[in-house]
C-alpha positions as CSV (number, residue, x, y, z in Angstrom):
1,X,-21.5,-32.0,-55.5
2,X,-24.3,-31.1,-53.4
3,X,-24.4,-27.6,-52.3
4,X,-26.5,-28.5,-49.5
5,X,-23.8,-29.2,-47.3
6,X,-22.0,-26.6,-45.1
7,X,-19.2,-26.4,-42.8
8,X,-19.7,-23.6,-40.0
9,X,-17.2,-22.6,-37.6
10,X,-18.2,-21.8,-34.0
11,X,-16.3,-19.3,-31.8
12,X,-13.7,-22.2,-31.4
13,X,-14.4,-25.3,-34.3
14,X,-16.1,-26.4,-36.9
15,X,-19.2,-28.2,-37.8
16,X,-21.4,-28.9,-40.7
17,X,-24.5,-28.7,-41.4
18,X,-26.7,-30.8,-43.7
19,X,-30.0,-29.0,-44.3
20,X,-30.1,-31.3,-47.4
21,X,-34.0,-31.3,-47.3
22,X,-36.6,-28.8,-47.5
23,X,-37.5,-30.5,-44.1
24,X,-34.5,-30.3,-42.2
25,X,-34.8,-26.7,-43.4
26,X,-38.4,-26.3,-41.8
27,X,-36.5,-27.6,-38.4
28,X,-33.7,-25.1,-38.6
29,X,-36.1,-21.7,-39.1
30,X,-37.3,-21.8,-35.6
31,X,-33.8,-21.6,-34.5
32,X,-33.1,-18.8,-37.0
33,X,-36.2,-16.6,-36.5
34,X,-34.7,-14.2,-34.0
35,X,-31.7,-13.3,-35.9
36,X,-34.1,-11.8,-39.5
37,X,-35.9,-12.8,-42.4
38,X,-34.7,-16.5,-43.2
39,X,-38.4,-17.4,-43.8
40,X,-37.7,-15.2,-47.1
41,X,-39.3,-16.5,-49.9
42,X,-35.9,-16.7,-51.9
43,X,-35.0,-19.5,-49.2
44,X,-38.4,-21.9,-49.2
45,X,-36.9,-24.6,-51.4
46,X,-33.3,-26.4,-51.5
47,X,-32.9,-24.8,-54.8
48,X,-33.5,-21.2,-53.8
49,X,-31.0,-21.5,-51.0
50,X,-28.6,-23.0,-53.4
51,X,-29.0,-20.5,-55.8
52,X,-28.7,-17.6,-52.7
53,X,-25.8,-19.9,-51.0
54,X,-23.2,-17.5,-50.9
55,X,-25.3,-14.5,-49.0
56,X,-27.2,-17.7,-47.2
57,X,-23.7,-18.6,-45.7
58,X,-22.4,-15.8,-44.9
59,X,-25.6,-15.0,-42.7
60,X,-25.5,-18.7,-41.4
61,X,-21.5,-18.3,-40.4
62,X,-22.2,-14.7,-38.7
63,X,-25.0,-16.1,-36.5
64,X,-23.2,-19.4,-35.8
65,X,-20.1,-17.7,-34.8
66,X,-21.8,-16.3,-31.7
67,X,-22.1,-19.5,-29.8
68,X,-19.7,-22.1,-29.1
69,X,-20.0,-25.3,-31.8
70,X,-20.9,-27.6,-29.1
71,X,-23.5,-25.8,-28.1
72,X,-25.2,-25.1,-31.5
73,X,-24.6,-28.7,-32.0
74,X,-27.2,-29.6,-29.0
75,X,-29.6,-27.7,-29.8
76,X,-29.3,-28.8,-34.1
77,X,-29.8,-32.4,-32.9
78,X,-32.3,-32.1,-31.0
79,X,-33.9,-30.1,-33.3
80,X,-33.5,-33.1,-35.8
81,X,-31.4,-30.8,-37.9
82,X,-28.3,-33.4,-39.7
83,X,-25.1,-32.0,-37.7
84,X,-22.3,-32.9,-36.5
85,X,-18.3,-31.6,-35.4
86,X,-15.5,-31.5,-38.1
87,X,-13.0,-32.7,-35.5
88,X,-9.1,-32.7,-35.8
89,X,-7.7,-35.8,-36.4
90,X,-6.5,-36.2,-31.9
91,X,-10.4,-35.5,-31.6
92,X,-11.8,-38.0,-34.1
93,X,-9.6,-40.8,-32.6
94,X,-11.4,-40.0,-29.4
95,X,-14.5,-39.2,-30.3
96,X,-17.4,-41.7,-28.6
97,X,-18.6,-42.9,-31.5
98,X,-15.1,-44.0,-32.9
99,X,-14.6,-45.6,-29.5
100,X,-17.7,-47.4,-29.3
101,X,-17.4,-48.8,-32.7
102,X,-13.7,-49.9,-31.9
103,X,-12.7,-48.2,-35.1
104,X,-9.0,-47.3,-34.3
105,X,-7.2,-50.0,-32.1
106,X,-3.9,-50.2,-30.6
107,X,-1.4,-52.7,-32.3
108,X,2.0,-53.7,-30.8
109,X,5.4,-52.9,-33.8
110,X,7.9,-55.5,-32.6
111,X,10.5,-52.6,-32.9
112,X,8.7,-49.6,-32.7
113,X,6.1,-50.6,-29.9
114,X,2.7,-49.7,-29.7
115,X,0.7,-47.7,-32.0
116,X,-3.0,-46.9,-32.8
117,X,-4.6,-48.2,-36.3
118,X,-7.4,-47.8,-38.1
119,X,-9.9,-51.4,-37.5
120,X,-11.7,-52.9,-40.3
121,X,-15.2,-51.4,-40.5
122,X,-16.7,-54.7,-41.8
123,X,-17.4,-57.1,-38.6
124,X,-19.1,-60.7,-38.8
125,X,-20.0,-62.4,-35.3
126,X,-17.8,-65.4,-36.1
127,X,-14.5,-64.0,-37.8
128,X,-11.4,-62.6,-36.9
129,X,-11.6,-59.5,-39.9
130,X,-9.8,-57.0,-37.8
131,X,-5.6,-56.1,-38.7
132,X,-3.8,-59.3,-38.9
133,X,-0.3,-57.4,-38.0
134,X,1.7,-54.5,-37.6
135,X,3.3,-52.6,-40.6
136,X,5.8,-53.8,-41.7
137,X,9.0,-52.2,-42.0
138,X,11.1,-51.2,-45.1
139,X,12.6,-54.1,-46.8
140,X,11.4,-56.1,-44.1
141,X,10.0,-59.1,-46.5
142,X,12.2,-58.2,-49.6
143,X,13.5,-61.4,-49.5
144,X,10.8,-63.8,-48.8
145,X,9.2,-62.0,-51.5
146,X,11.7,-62.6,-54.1
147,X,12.1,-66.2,-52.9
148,X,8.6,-66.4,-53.4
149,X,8.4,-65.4,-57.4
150,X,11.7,-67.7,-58.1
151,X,14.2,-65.7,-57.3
152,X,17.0,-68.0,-55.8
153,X,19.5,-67.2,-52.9
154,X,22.0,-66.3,-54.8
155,X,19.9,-63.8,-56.9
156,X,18.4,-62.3,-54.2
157,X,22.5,-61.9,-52.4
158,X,23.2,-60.6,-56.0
159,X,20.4,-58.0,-55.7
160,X,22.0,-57.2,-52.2
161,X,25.4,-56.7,-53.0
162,X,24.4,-54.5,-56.3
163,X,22.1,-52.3,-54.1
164,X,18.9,-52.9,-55.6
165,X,16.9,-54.0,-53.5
166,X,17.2,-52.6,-49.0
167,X,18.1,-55.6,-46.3
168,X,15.3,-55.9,-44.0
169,X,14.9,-53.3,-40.8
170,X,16.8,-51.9,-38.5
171,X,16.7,-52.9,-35.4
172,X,17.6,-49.8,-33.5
173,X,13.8,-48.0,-32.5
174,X,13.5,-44.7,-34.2
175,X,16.6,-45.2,-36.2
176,X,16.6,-43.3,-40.1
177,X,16.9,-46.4,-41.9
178,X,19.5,-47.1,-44.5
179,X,17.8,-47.5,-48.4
180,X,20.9,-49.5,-48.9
């Protein structure tokens, strides 16, 4: 685990920050010089501030917590010091980048209606690599499933009728489906 890594909260949110470097360190101390000594020998190299993390942090988190996240998060960047929000999950699926990547999309339940997905991260220019359907539902494909590894109809109506195995889905929306 690297104990480079640290999540900070603001006066409203979280964010980490990734001094993972002695040189992203060098970036942060002009940021840090009017609130004391962080230029302190004990904190020149990533392994000093590793070994001092707990009383580094604690500094870090009181100074931090003076401004809001987004703020800090401005001035870290254009510092060039690694940042960025811890968001909750509404947030992430909003965030710009998220957007601009496409990385959740909105797929269409024939029963339940639309909902948002996570989209395959892995694009090519000339295939389709994105969700090839919705979820299905419990029990939904039992059957073709069984048909498919030999089972015939009257196993699979024998399977039914004992209770092993669910008939497909409801079709009532937001109905608690029956297991049996």
């Amino acid at each position: 685990m690297n104990r480079s890594l640290h999540s900070i909260q603001g006066d409203s949110k979280y964010f980490v920050l990734a001094c993972l470097s002695d040189k992203f360190w060098q970036k942060l101390l002009p940021m840090l010089d009017e609130y004391g000594d962080f230029r302190d020998p004990k904190y020149r190299t990533n392994t000093g501030r590793v070994e001092h993390r707990g009383e580094l942090c604690e500094r870090l988190q009181t100074i931090f917590g003076k401004r809001p996240a987004d703020s800090w998060l401005i001035d870290l960047e254009a510092a060039g010091v690694p940042c960025g929000p811890i968001h909750r999950l509404e947030e992430a699926l909003e965030d710009p980048q998220v957007v601009a990547n496409e990385a959740v999309i909105s797929l269409t339940h024939p029963t339940h209606g639309s909902y948002r997905a996570p989209n395959n991260p892995i694009r090519f220019a000339h295939a389709d690599t994105g969700p090839r359907g919705y979820a299905p539902d419990l029990g939904e494909h039992t059957d073709e499933v069984l048909r498919e590894i030999g089972y015939s109809e009257d196993d699979v109506l024998a399977l039914h009728t004992n209770r092993v195995v669910r008939h497909g889905p409801t079709t009532e929306p937001n109905a608690i489906p029956n297991i049996y």
